[in-house]
C-alpha positions as CSV (number, residue, x, y, z in Angstrom):
1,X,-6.4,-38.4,20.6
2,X,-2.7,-36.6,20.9
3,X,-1.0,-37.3,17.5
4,X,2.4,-38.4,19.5
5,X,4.3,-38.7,16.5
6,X,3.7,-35.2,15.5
7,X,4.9,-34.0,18.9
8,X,8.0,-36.6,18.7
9,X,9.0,-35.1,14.9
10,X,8.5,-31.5,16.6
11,X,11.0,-32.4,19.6
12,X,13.4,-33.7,16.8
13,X,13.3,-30.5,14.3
14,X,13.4,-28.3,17.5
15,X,16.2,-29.9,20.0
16,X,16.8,-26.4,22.1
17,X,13.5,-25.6,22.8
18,X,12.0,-25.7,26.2
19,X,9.3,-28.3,27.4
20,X,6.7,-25.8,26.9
21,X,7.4,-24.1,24.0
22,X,8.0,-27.9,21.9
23,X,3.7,-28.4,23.9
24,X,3.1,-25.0,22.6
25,X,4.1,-25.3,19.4
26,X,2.7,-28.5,18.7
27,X,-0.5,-27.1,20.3
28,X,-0.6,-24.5,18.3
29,X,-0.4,-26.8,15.1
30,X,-2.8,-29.2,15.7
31,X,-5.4,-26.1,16.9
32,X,-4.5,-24.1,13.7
33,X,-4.9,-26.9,11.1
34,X,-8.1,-28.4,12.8
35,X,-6.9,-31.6,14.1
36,X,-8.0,-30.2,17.7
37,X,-11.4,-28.6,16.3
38,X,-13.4,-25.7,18.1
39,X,-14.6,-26.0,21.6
40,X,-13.2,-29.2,22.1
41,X,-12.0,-29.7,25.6
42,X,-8.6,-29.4,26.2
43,X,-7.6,-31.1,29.3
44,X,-4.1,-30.8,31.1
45,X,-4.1,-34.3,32.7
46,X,-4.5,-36.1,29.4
47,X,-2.5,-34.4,27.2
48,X,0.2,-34.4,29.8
49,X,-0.4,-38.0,30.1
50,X,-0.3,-38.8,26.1
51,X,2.7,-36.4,25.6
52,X,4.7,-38.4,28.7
53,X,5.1,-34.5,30.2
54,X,4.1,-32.9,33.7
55,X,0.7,-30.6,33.6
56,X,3.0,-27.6,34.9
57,X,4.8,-26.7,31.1
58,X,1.1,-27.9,29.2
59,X,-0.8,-25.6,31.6
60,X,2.2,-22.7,30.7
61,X,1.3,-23.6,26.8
62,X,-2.6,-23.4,27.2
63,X,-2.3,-19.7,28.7
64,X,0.4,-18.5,25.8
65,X,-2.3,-20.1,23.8
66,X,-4.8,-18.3,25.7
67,X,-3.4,-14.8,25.1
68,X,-2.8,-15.6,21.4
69,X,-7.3,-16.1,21.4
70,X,-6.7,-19.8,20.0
71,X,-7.9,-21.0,23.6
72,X,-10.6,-19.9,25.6
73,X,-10.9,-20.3,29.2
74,X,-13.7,-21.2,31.6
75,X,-13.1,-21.5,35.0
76,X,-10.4,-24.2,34.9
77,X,-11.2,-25.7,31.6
78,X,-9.7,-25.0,28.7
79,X,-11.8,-25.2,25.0
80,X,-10.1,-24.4,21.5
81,X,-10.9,-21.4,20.4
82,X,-14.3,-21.1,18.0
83,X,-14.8,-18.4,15.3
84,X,-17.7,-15.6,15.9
85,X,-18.9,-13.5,13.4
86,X,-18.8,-10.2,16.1
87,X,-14.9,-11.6,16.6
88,X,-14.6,-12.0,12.8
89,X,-15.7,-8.3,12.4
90,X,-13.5,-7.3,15.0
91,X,-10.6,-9.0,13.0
92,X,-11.5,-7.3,9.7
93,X,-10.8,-4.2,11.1
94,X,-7.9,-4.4,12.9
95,X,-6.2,-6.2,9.5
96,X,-7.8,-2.9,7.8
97,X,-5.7,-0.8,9.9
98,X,-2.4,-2.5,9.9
99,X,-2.3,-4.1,6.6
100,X,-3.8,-1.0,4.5
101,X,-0.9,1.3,5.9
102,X,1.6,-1.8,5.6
103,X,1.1,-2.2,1.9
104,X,1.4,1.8,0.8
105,X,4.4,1.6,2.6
106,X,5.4,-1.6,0.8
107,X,4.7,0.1,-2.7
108,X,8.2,1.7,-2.3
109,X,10.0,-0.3,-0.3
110,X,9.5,-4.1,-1.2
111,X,12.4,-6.1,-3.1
112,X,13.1,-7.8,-6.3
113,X,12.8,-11.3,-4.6
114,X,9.4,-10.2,-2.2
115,X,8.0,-8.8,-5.9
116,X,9.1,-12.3,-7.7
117,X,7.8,-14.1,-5.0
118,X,4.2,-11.9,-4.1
119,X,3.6,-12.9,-7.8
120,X,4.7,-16.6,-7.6
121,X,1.7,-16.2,-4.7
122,X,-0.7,-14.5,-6.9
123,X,-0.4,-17.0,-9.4
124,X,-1.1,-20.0,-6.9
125,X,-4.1,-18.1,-5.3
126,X,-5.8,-18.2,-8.6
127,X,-5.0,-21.7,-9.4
128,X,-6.3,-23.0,-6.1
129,X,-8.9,-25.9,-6.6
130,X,-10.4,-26.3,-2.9
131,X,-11.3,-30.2,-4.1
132,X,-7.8,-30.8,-5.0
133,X,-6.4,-29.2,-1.4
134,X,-8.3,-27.7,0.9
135,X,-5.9,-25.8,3.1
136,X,-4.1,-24.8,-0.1
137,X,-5.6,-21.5,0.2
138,X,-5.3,-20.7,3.3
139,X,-1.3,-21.2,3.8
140,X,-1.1,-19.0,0.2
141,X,-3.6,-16.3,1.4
142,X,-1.5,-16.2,4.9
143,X,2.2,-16.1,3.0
144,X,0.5,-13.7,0.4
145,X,-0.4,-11.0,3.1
146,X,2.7,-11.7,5.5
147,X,5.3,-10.9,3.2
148,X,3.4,-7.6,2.2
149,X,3.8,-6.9,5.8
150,X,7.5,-8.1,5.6
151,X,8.0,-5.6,2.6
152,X,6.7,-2.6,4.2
153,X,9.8,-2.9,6.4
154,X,8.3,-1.7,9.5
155,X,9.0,-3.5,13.1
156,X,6.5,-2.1,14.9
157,X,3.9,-3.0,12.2
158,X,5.2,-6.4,11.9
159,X,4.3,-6.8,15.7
160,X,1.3,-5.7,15.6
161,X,0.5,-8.0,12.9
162,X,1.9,-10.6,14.7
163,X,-0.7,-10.4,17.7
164,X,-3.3,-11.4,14.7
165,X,-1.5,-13.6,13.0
166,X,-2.4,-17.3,14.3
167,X,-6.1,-15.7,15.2
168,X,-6.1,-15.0,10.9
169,X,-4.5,-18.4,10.2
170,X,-6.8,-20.5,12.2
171,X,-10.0,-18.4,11.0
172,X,-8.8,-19.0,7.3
173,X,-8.8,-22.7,8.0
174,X,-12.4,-22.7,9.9
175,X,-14.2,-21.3,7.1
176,X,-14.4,-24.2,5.1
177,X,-15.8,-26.2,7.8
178,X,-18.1,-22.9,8.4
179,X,-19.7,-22.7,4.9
180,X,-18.2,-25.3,2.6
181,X,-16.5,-25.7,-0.3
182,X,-19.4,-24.9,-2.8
183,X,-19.8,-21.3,-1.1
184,X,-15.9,-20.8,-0.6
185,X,-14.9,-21.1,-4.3
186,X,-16.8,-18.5,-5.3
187,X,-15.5,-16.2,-2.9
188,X,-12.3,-17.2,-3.0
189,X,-12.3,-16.0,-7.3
190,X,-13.3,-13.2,-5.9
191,X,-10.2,-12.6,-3.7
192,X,-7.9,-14.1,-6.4
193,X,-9.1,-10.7,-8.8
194,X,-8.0,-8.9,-6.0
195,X,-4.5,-10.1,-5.5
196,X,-4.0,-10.1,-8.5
197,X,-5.0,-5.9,-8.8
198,X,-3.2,-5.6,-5.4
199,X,0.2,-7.2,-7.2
200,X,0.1,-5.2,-10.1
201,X,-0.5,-1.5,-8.3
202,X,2.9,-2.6,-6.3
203,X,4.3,-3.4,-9.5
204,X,3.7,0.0,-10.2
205,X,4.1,1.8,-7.7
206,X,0.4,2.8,-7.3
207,X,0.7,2.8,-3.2
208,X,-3.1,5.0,-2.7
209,X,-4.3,2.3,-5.3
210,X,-2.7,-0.7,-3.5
211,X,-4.1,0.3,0.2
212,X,-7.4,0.9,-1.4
213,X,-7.8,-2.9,-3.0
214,X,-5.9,-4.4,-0.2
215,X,-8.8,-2.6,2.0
216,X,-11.4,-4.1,-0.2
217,X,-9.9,-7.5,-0.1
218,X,-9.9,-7.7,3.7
219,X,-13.7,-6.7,3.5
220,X,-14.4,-9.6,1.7
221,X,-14.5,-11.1,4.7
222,X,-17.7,-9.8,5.0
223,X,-18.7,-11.4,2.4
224,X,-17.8,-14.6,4.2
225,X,-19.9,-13.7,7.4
226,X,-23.4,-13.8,5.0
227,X,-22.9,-17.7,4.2
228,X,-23.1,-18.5,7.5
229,X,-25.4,-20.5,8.9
């Protein structure tokens, strides 16, 4: 069922945006935060239908969706996106290769605000309690990484990270329906440790230090890919 007053509070915060990118954007939402879960059937004539839209600017949001790997396409139906482990591997090292060079080059140039704030993050990340919020984690672990990205002041890097991005935000949220809470939380003190080395070798100015723990961090996700079932 189409949350309609989701889209309706989207149209309101967004009044210049076009038809499709308000669907998109919505679409985008309720795929990344699990309200539309994996390989559920997406289908134009009813979300056009719920939204009070025509199938033309849904069927333009399901392909930008579609390039974007939330939305897979068979034939002429469309399914939300579901998490393999070979994709998951895939992910892990392309993050390796963008982030690892994004974060040595963030060692020199990131801020007194991005510094404050990366540790404001750090602190958060080890405090998270998956029983007391269970998406918690994943919107600190995404802003955590992003702004390293951000600090590393680099355009082209930033796009590139940018064509992962939602992929990395939805996976974070999938994992807890994956493997559960119980299995996460370990992992997740895991990753804290290592946010918390990652901060402090910025601090310093340790950038071969930082890419190396920022590597090791990402292939923690490996980790992950064991406590599936």
């Amino acid at each position: 069922m189409i949350a309609i007053e989701k889209f309706e509070k989207i149209k309101k915060d967004h009044p210049f945006f076009s038809i499709t990118d308000l669907i998109y954007l919505f679409l985008q939402e309720e795929i990344i935060h699990l309200h539309l879960l994996p390989n559920q059937k997406l289908n134009e004539s009813r979300i056009a239908n719920e939204l009070a839209v025509s199938r033309t600017p849904v069927r333009k949001a399901l392909d930008q969706l579609l390039d974007e790997f939330l939305v897979e396409k068979k034939g002429k139906l469309y399914t939300v996106a579901s998490m393999s482990k070979t994709e998951s591997v895939m992910l892990c090292e392309a993050r390796i290769a963008v982030e690892g060079h994004a974060v040595f080059l963030a060692t020199s140039t990131i801020n007194q605000v991005q510094l404050k704030r990366l540790e404001e993050l750090t602190v958060e990340y080890e405090q998270v309690d998956l029983e007391d919020g269970s998406w918690q984690y994943a919107d600190c672990d995404h802003e955590f990484h992003n702004l390293l990205i951000e600090a590393a002041q680099n355009p082209h890097i930033s796009r590139m990270y940018e064509t992962m991005e939602l992929r990395l935000r939805h996976y974070r949220h999938c994992l807890i329906g994956e493997i559960g809470k119980e299995q996460l939380q370990p992992i997740l003190v895991k990753s804290a440790r290592n946010h918390r080395a990652i901060f402090n070798a910025i601090k310093l100015g340790f950038a071969d230090q930082a890419k190396a723990l920022i590597e090791k961090d990402i292939k923690g996700m490996y980790e992950v890919f064991f406590e599936w079932q």
